[in-house]
C-alpha positions as a LaTeX table, in Angstrom:
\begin{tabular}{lrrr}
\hline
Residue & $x$ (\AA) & $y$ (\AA) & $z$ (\AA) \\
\hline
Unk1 & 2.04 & $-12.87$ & $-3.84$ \\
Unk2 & $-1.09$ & $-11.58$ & $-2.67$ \\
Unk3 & $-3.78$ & $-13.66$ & $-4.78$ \\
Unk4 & $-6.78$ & $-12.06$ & $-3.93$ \\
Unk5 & $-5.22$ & $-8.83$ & $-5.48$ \\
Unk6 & $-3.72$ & $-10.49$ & $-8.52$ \\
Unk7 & $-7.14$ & $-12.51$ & $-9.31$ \\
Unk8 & $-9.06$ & $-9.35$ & $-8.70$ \\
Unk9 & $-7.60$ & $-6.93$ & $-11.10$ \\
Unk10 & $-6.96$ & $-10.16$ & $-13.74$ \\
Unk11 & $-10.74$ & $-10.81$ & $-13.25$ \\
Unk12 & $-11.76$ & $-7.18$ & $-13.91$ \\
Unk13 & $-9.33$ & $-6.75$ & $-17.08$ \\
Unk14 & $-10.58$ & $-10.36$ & $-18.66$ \\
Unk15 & $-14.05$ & $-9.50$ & $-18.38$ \\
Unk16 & $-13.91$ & $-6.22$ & $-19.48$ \\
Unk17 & $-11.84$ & $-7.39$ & $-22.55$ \\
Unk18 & $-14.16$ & $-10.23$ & $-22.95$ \\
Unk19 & $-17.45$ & $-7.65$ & $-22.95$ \\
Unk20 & $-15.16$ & $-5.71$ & $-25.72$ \\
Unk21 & $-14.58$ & $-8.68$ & $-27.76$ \\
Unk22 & $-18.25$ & $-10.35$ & $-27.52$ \\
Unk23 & $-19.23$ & $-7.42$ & $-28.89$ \\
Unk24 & $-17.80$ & $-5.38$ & $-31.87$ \\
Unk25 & $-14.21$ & $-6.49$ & $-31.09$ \\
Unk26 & $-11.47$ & $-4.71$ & $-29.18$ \\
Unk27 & $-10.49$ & $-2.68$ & $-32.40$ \\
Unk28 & $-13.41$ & 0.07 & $-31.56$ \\
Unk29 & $-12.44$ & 0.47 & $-28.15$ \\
Unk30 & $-9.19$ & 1.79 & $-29.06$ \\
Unk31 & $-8.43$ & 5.31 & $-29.66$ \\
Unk32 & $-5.64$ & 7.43 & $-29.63$ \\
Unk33 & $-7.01$ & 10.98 & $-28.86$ \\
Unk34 & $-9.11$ & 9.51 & $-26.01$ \\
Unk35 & $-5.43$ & 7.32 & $-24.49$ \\
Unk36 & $-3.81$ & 10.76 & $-24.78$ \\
Unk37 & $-6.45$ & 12.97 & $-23.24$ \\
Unk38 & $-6.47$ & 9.80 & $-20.40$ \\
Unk39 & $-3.54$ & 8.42 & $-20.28$ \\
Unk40 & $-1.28$ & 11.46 & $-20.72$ \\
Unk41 & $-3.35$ & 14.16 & $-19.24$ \\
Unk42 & $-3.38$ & 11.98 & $-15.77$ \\
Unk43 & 0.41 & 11.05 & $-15.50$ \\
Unk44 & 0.72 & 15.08 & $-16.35$ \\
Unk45 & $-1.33$ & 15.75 & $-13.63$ \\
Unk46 & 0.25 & 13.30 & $-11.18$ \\
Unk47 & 3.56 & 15.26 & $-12.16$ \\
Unk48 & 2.12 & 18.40 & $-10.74$ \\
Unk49 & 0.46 & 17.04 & $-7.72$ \\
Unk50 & 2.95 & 15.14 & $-6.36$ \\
Unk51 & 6.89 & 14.90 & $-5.96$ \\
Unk52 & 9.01 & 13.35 & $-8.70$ \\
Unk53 & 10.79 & 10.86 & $-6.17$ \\
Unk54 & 7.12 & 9.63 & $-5.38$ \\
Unk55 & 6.18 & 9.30 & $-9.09$ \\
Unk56 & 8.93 & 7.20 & $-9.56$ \\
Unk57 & 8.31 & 4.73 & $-7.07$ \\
Unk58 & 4.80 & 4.53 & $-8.51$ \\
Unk59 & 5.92 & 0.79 & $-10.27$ \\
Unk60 & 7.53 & $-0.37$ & $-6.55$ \\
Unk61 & 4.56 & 0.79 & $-4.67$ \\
Unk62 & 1.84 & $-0.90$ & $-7.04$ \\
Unk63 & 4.19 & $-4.05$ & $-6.13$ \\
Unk64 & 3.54 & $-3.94$ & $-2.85$ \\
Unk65 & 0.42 & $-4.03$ & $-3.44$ \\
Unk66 & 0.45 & $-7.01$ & $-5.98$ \\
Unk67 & 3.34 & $-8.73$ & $-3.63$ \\
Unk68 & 3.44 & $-7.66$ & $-0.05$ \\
Unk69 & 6.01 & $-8.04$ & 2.56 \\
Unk70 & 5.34 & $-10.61$ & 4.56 \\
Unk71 & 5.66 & $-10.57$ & 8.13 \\
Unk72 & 5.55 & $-13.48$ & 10.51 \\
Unk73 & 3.50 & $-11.78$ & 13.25 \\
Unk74 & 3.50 & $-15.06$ & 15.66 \\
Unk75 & 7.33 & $-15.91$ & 14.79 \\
Unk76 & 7.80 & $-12.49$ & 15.66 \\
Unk77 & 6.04 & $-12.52$ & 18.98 \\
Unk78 & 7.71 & $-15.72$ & 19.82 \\
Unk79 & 11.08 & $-14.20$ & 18.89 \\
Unk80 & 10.60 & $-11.40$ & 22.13 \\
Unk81 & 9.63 & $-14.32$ & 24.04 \\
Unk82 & 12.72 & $-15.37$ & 23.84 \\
Unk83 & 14.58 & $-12.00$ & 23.91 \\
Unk84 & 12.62 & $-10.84$ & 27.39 \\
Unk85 & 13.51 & $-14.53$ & 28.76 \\
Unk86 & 17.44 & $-14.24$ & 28.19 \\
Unk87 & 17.06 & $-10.14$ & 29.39 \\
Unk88 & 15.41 & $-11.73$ & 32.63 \\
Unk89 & 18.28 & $-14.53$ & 33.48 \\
Unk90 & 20.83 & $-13.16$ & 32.49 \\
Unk91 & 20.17 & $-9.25$ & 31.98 \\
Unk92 & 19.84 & $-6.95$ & 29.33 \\
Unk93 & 23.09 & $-6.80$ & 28.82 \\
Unk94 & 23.38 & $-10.81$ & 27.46 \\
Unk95 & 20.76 & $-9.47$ & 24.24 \\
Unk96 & 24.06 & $-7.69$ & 22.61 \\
Unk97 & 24.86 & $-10.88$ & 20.51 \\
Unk98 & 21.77 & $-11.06$ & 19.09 \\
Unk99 & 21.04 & $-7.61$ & 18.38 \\
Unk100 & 24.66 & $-8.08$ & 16.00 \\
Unk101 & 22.31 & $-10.73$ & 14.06 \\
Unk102 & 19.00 & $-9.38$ & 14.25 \\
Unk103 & 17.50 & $-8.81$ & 10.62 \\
Unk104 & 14.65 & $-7.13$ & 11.44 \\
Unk105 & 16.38 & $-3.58$ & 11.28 \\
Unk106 & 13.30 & $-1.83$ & 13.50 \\
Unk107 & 13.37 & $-4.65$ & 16.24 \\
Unk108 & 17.37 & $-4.04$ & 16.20 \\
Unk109 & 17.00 & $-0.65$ & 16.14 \\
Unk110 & 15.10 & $-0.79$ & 19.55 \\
Unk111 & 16.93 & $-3.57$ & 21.11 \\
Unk112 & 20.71 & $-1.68$ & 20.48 \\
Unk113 & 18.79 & 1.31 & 22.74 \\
Unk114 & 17.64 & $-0.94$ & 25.25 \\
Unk115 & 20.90 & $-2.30$ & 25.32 \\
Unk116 & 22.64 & 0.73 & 25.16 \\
Unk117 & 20.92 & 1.81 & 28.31 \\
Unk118 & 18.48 & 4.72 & 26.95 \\
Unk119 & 15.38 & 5.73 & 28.97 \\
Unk120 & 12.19 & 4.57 & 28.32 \\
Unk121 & 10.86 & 7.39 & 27.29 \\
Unk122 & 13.65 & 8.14 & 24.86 \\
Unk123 & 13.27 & 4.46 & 23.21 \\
Unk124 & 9.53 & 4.67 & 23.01 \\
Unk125 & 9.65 & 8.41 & 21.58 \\
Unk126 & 12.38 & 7.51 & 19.00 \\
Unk127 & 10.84 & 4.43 & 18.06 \\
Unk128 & 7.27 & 5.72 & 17.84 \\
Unk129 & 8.64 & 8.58 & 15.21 \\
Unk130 & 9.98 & 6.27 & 13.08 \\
Unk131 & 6.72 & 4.80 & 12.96 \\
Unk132 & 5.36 & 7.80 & 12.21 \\
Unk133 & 7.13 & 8.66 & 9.85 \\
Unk134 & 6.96 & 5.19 & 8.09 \\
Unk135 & 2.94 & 5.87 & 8.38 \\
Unk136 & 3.36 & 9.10 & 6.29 \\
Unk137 & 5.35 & 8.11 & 3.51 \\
Unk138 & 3.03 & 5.14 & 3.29 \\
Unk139 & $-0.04$ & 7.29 & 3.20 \\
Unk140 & 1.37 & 9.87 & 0.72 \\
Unk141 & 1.83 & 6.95 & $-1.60$ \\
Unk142 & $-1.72$ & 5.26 & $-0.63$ \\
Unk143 & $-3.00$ & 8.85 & $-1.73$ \\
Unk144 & $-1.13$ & 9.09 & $-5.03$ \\
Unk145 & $-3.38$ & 6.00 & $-5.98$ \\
Unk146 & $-6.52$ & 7.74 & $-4.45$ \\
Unk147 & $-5.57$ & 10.83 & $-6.85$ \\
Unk148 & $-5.04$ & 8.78 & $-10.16$ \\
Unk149 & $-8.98$ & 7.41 & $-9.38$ \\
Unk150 & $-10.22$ & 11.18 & $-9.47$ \\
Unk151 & $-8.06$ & 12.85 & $-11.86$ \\
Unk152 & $-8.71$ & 9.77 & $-14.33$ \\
Unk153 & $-12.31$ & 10.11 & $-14.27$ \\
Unk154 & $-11.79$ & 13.79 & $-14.31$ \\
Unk155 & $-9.82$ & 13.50 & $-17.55$ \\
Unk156 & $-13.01$ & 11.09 & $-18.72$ \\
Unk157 & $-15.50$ & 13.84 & $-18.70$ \\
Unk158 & $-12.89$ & 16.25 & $-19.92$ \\
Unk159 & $-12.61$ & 14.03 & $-23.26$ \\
Unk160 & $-16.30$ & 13.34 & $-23.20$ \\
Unk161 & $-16.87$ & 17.31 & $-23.62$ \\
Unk162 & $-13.76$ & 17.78 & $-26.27$ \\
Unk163 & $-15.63$ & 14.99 & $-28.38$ \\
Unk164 & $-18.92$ & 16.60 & $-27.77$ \\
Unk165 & $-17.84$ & 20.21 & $-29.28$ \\
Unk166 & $-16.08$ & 18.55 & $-32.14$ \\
Unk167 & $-19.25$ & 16.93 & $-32.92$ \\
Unk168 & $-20.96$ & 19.92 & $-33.12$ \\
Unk169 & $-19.16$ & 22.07 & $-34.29$ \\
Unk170 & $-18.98$ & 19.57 & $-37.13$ \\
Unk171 & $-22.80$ & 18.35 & $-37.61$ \\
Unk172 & $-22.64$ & 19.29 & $-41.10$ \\
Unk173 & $-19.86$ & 16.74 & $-42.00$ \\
Unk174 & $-21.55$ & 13.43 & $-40.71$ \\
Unk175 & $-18.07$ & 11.35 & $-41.24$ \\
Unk176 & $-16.82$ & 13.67 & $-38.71$ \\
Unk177 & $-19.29$ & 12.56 & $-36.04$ \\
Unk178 & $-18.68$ & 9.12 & $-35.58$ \\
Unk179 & $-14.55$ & 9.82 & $-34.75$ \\
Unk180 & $-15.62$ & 12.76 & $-32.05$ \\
Unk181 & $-18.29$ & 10.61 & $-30.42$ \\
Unk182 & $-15.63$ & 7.71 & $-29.73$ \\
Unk183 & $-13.26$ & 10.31 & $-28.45$ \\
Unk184 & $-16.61$ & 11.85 & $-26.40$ \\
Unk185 & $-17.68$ & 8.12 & $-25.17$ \\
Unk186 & $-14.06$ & 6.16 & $-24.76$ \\
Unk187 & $-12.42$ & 8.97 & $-22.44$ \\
Unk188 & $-15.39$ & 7.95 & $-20.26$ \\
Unk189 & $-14.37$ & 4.62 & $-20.27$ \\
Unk190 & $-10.51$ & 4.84 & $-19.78$ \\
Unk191 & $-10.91$ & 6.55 & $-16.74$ \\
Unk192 & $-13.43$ & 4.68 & $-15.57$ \\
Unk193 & $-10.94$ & 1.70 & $-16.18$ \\
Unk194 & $-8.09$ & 3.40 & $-14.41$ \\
Unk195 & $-9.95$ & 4.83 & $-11.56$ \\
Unk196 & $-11.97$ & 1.46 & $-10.66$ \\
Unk197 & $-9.09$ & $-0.78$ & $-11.30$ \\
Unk198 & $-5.73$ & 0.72 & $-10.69$ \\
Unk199 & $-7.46$ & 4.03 & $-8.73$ \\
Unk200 & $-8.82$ & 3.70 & $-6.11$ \\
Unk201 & $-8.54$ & $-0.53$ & $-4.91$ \\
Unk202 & $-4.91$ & 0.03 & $-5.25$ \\
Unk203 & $-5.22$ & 2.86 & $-2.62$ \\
Unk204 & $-7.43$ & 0.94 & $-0.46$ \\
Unk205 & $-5.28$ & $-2.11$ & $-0.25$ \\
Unk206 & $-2.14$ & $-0.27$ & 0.30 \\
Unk207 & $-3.95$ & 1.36 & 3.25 \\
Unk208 & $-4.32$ & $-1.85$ & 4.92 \\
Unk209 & $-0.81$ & $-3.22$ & 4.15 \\
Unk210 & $-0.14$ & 0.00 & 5.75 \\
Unk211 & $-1.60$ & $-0.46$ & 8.75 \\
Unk212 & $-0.45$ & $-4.47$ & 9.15 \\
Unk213 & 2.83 & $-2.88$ & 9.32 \\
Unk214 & 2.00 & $-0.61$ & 11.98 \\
Unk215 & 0.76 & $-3.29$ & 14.16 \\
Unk216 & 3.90 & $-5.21$ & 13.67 \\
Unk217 & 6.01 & $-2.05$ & 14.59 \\
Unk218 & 3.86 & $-1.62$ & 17.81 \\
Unk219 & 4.67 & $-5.33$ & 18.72 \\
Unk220 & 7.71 & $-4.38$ & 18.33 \\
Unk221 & 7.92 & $-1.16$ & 20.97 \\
Unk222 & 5.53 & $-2.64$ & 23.19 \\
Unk223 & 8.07 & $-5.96$ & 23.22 \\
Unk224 & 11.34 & $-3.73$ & 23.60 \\
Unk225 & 9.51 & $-1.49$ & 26.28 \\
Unk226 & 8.47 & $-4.97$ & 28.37 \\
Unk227 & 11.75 & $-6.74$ & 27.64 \\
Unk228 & 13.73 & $-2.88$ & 29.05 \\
Unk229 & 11.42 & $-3.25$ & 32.08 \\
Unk230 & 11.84 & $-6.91$ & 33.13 \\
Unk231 & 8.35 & $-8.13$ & 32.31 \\
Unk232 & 8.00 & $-11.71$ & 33.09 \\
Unk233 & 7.80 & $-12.98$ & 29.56 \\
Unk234 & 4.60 & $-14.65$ & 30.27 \\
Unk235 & 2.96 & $-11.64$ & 30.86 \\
Unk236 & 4.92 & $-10.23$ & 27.77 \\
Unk237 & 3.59 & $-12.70$ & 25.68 \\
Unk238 & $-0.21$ & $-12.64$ & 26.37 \\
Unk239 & 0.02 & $-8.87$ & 26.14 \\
Unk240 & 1.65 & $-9.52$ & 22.30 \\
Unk241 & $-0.85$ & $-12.02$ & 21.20 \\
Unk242 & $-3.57$ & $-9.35$ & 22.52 \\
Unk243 & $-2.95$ & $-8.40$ & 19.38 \\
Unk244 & $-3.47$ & $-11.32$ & 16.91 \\
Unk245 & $-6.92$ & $-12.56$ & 15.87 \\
Unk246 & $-8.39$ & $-15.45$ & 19.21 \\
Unk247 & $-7.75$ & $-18.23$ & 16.62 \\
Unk248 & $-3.78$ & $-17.29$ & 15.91 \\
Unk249 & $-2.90$ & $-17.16$ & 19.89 \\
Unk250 & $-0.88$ & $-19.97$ & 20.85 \\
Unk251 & 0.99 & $-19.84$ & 23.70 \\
Unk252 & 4.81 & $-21.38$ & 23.27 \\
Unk253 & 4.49 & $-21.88$ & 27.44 \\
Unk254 & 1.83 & $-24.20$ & 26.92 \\
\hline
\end{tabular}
């Protein structure tokens, strides 16, 4: 569980409410026109912008946010150590075992080519695509999250104008005021909520969970490429930790 998420949007949402009910109460803030107009009008949108297998994994992917895989990045490193170390006594050959119990399904992936006796190039380029590929589904999500921001504050001003015309076209009933003002004023709100809540921090974060998983999938290929070419695992190792923050390197050969 990522706290700093789940304290973030808590935070927002309690002190919002709390404004709400210092005030007049939540009871005002609460209005069905303007949660239709909002609400409805964005999901509708969403519908049309983007594909209905990607709208439905709108609950996982706000999960990931919320809860992120976790990956053991020095572990990890330590892990290929150990792979380019039993490749370099004993051969490549001697890594088939593991690969059979390997549970990272990329880092098997690349070690059962290694194994297998593909070419470099081949490895790299089929590993690098998946990657890729990984990268794009990730960012068409990341961007689904991006849209709700903008089409909820879109949908804001769009309620804020259908309040405004039913208040004037109604000046001459003043009960009918108040009720198109709220719609007018509250549609402003919502999407404000949505967009600076659920919009776009939910699209930022998922952009950096994004790219921690790239760098883990580049450990990967660089490790599989340096364990294919006999790289004294040493040498393997400082080139993986190149990668980790000066205070996170620690060397298992020390």
């Amino acid at each position: 569980m990522d706290l700093g998420t789940v304290i973030g949007i808590g935070l927002s949402l309690t002190l919002v409410i709390s404004a709400m009910a210092i005030g007049p109460g939540i009871g005002p803030y609460i209005d069905v026109p303007s949660v239709l107009i909002v609400f409805g009008g964005s999901i509708a949108t969403i519908l049309i912008a983007f594909k209905l297998e990607q709208v439905k994994k709108v609950a996982s992917v706000f999960m990931i946010a919320v809860k992120p895989p976790k990956a053991d990045v020095p572990a990890l490193i330590a892990k290929l150590v150990e792979y380019a170390t039993a490749a370099r006594r004993d051969g490549i050959l001697a890594l088939e075992a593991k690969v059979n119990n390997e549970e990272n399904l990329f880092l098997k992936k690349g070690l059962s080519l290694a194994v297998d006796g593909n070419e470099p190039d081949i490895i790299r380029d089929l590993l690098e695509i998946e990657a890729e590929q990984l990268d794009s589904r990730h960012k068409g999500y990341s961007s689904m999250f991006e849209q709700v921001a903008g089409i909820a504050g879109a949908y804001g001003m769009l309620g804020t104008l259908i309040g405004l015309v039913a208040m004037l076209v109604n000046m001459a009933d003043p009960s009918s005021i108040g009720p198109a003002m709220a719609v007018a004023l509250l549609t402003t709100l919502y999407g404000s909520l949505i967009g600076n809540i659920f919009g776009g921090p939910i699209a930022n974060i998922l952009g950096i969970r994004n790219a921690d998983e790239l760098i883990v999938m580049t450990i990967i290929i660089e490790g599989i490429m340096s364990i294919q070419a006999g790289d004294n695992p040493r040498t393997l190792e400082q080139k993986l930790l190149s990668f980790l923050p000066p205070k996170e390197r620690a060397s298992q050969f020390e």
